[in-house]
N, C-alpha and C positions, 0 to 999 in steps of 0.2 A: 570439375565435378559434373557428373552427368546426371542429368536431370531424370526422374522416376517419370512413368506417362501419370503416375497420378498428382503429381507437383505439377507437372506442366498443364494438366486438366485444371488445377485450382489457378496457377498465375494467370489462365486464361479467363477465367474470370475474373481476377482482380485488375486484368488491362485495360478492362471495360471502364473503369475509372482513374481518379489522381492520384491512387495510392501505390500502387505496383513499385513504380522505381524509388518508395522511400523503403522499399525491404532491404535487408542488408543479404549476402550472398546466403548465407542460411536459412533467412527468412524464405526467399525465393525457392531452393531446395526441399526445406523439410514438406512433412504433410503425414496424415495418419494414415496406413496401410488399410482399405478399405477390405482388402481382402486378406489378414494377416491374422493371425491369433487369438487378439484380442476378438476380431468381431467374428470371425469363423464359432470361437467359445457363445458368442453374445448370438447368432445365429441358433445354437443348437439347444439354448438354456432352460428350453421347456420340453426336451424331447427327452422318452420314457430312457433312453439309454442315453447319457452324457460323457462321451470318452474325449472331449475338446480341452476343460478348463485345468491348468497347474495345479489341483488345490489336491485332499481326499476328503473323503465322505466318509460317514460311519457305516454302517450296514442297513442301517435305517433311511439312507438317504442324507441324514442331515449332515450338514457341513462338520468336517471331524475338528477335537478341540481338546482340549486341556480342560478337567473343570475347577483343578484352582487358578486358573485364570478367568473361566466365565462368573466363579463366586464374585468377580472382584466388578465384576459390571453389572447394571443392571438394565440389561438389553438382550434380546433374543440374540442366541448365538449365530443366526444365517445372518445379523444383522451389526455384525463386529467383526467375526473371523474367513467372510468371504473377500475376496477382491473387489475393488471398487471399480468401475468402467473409466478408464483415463481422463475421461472426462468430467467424472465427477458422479456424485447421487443423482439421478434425474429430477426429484422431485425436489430437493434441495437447494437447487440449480434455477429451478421455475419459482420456488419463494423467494430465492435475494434476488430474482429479479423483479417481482413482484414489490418487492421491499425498496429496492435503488429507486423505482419509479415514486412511489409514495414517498420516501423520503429526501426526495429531488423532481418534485410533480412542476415545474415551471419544461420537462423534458418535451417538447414538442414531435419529436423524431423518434421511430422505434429507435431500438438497440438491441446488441447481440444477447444470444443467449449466455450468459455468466459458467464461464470454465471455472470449475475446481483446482485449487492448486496447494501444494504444500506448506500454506502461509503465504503470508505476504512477499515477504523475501523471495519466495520461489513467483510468484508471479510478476513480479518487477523481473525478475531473473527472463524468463519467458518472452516478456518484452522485448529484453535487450539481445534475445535469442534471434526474434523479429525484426528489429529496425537497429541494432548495435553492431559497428567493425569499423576494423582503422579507416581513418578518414572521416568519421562522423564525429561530431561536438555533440556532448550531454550540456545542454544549458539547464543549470540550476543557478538559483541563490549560494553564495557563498558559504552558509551554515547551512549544512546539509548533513545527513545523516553520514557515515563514514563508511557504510556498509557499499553503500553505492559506488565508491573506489573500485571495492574488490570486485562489484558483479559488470559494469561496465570497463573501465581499464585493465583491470587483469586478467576477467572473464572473458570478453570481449574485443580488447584492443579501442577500444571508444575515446576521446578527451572527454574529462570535465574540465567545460570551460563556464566559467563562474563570474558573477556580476553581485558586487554588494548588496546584500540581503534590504537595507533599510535604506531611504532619504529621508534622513529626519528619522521624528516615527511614525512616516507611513511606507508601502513594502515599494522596493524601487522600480517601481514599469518604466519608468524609462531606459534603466536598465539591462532588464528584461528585453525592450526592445531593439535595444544596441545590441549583443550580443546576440540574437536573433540574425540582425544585417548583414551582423562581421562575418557572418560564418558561410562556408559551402554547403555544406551539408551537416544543419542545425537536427537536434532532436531536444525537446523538451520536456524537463521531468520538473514539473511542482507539488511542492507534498505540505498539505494543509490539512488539519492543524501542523504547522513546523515543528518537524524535531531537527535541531534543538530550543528554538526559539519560544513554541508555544505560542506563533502567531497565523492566524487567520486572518485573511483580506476583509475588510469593510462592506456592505452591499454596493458603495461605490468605486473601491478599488476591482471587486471583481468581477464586473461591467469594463471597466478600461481592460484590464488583462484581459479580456476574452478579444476586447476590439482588437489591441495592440497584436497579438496571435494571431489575429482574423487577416487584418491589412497586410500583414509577411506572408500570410500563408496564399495570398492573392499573386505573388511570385513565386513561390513554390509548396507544393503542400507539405504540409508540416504534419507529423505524428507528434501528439502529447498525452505525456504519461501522467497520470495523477495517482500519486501515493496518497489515499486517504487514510489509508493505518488507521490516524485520530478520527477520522468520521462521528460528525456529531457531540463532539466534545467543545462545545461552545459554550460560554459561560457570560457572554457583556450582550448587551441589546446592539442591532446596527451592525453586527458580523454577520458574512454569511452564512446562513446556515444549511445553504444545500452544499453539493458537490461541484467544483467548479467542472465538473465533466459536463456538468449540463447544461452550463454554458457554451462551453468550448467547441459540444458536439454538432451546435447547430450554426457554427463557422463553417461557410463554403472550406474545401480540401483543406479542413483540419478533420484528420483522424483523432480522435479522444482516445485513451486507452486506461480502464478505473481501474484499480487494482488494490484492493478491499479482503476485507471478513470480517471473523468472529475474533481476533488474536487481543485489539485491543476495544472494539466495539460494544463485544459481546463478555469481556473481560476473561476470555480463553486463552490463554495464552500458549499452553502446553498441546493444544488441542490438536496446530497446523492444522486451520484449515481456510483456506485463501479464495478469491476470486480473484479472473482476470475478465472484464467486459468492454466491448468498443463500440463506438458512439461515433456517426458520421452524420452528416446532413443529407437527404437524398440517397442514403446508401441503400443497397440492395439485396434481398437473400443473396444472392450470387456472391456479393464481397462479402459480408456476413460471413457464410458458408466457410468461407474459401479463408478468411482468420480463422475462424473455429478450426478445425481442422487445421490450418500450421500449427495453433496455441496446441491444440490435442495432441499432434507429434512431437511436438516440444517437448509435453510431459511426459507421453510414452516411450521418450528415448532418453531421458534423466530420472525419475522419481517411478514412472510407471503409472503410478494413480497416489490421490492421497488416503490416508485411514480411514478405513472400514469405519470404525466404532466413533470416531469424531464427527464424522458426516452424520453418522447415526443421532447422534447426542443432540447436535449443532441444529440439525433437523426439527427433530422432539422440542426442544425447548422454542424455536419460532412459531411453532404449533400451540403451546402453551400458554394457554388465557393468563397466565401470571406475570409473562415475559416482559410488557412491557413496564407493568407495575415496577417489576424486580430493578431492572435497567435503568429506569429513570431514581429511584432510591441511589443506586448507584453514583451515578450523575451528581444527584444529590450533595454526595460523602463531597465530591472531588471538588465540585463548587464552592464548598463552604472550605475549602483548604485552600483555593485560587485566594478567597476573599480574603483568608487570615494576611498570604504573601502580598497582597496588595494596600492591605491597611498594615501591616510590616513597614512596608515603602513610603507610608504618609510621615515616616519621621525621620527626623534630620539625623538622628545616631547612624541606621542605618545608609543613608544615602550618603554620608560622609565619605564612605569607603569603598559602597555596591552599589551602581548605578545599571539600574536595571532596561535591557533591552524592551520594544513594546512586545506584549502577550497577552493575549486573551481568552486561550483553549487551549486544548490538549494536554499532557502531561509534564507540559517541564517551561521552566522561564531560565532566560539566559543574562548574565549581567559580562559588566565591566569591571574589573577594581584597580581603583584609581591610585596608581603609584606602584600596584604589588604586581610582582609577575604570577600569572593564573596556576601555573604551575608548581611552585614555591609555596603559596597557599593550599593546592589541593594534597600537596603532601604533609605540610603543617597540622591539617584539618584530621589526614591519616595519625599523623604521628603523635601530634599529644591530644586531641581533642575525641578521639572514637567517630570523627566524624567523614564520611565519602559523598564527593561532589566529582562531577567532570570536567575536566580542563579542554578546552577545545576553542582553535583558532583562538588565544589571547584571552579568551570569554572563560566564565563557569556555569556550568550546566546544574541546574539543582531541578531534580525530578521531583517536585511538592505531592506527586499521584501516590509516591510509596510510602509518606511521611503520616502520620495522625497529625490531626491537627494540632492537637495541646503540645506537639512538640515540634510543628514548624518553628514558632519564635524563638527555641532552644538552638536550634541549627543554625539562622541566621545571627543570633549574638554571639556565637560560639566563631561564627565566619569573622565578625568585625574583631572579637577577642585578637583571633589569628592577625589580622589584617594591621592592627595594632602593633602588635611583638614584632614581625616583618618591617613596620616600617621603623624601628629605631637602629 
């Protein structure tokens, strides 16, 4: 593949430091057309005559539209049915970064500017556009989300190669660090709070994890991705409660790569609308730059940009003197349902049969059942009981975030019910 002069303008700044050769052959290539459509339109967008951007206008100038579609919003119309810059809202963009720093202020080191992406999943995806291809290992935990198959090995060509989630019940660095060792060419993806585990590191496990990454990355520099998805859904005293990015970021040649929003944060789910930000020690507008710009090509040759009217939304409400009032209610609900499934757990009925992995945040806790197979149960639970759980690796996943509380202890007696009839 032959390189664009404006790829080779950005690698050349990226050679200035350790990060260049963990790009994968894409990574190196891509880059945003500095002079291409998009900014040719973004050049011209205050001049009295506009003949640049794909969209049309009314006669009035304003952006043209449907209005039983605008009845259904309540946002100004230039402010939903224009295109969004690939990169995302500007101002948008300048609040979650604003926001990552305050709610991860131990950050010592700037960080990039926060790419907009289509959800989470598209910015994980992005990632793996940048540092993903055969020959590279995705070290995760072994419970890992299942999505990460299709975007790295299928999408990609990448291994997951996997190291048991727990020692005991605390999360396994040393693991982590074996699996680091063994490999050529490691790329690291931790995602806290854990789906499916529901577990977050300790203040002292993620001190070690940051060392353990730091010491490997003293032999080669390492890129790591942090799926924060659950951000901030911590519920026990003594977990961490920032981002383990900002630990990570301030490891000599560890690139950090956070990859965040509003989907389960901000409890949007429908909204898509994602960040990708990266976090280096020492790093430089120059490297800075030069990711911004791969990530921006990335999206400009997949997605394009994300929604108009969600950036709009997602915007407004961080602006919103009520937001964090509202947010922390939230929190709230989802605590007091962590608490019911953990005072659940202090009795010997249920532990009889579901031995629960450790969890302390986010949206889901994962067990063991002793004697039944996981999958024989989750159908059981389908078939006579009205009830859906997850089978996954040997485990069941029960998502406590979708449940009310007064009927978490209905679902778990209903589980042993099952566990019961299976074993005779």
């Amino acid at each position: 593949m032959a390189l664009s002069p404006e790829a080779r303008r950005l690698n050349r700044e990226m050679k200035a430091g350790p990060f260049f050769n963990i790009l994968s052959k894409k990574g190196k290539a891509i880059y945003f057309p500095k002079k291409g459509f998009v900014q040719q339109s973004l050049d011209a967008k205050d001049k009295k005559i506009n003949a640049t951007a794909g969209i049309a206008n009314e006669e009035d100038g304003g952006v043209m539209h449907l209005g039983i579609m605008a009845s259904e919003l309540n946002i100004a119309p230039a402010r939903a049915f224009s295109y969004s810059p690939s990169s995302g809202n500007p101002e948008l963009r300048q609040l979650w970064k604003d926001a990552i720093l305050k709610k991860s202020p131990s950050i010592k080191s700037g960080i990039s500017m926060p790419i907009v992406t289509c959800g989470i999943t598209h910015a994980i995806t992005v990632a793996a556009y940048l540092f993903a291809e055969k020959g590279v290992d995705v070290i995760m935990p072994d419970l890992y989300w299942e999505n990460y198959g299709l975007i790295f090995e299928n999408g990609f060509g990448a291994r997951l190669k996997t190291f048991p989630t727990f020692s005991g019940n605390a999360f396994n660095i040393e693991g982590l660090d074996a699996a680091i060792r063994e490999s050529k060419r490691p790329l690291v993806l931790l995602n806290f709070p854990n789906n499916p585990t529901g577990y977050t590191p300790t203040n002292e496990e993620a001190g070690r994890i940051a060392a353990v990454i730091g010491k490997n990355a003293k032999e080669k520099p390492l890129a790591v991705i942090c799926d924060d998805a659950y951000f901030g859904l911590v519920y026990k005293e003594g977990i961490f409660k920032e981002s383990l990015f900002s630990k990570l970021m301030e490891r000599e040649n560890v690139l950090a790569v956070k990859c965040d929003g509003a989907t389960k944060e901000n409890y949007a789910w429908g909204f898509r609308v994602g960040f990708i930000t990266f976090g280096a020690s020492g790093a430089t507008k120059e490297l800075y730059n030069a990711l911004e710009n791969k990530a921006i090509g990335a999206i400009r040759s997949s997605v394009s940009s994300a929604p108009t009217p969600s950036q709009s939304i997602v915007l407004d409400s961080l602006k919103n003197p009520s937001f964090m009032g509202q947010k922390q209610e939230k929190l709230k609900t989802l605590k007091a349902r962590f608490d019911e499934v953990e005072l659940i757990f202090k009795e010997e009925r249920y532990r009889k049969w579901l031995e629960p992995l450790p969890f302390n945040s986010g949206y889901f806790m994962c067990m063991s059942v002793k004697g039944i197979d996981a999958e024989k149960l989750r159908k059981k639970l389908l078939d006579k009981y009205d009830v859906g759980v997850i089978a996954i690796a040997g485990k069941v996943r029960v998502a406590y975030s979708a449940i009310p509380k007064e009927r978490i202890r209905e679902l778990f007696e209903k589980m042993v019910l099952a566990c019961e009839e299976l074993s005779k």
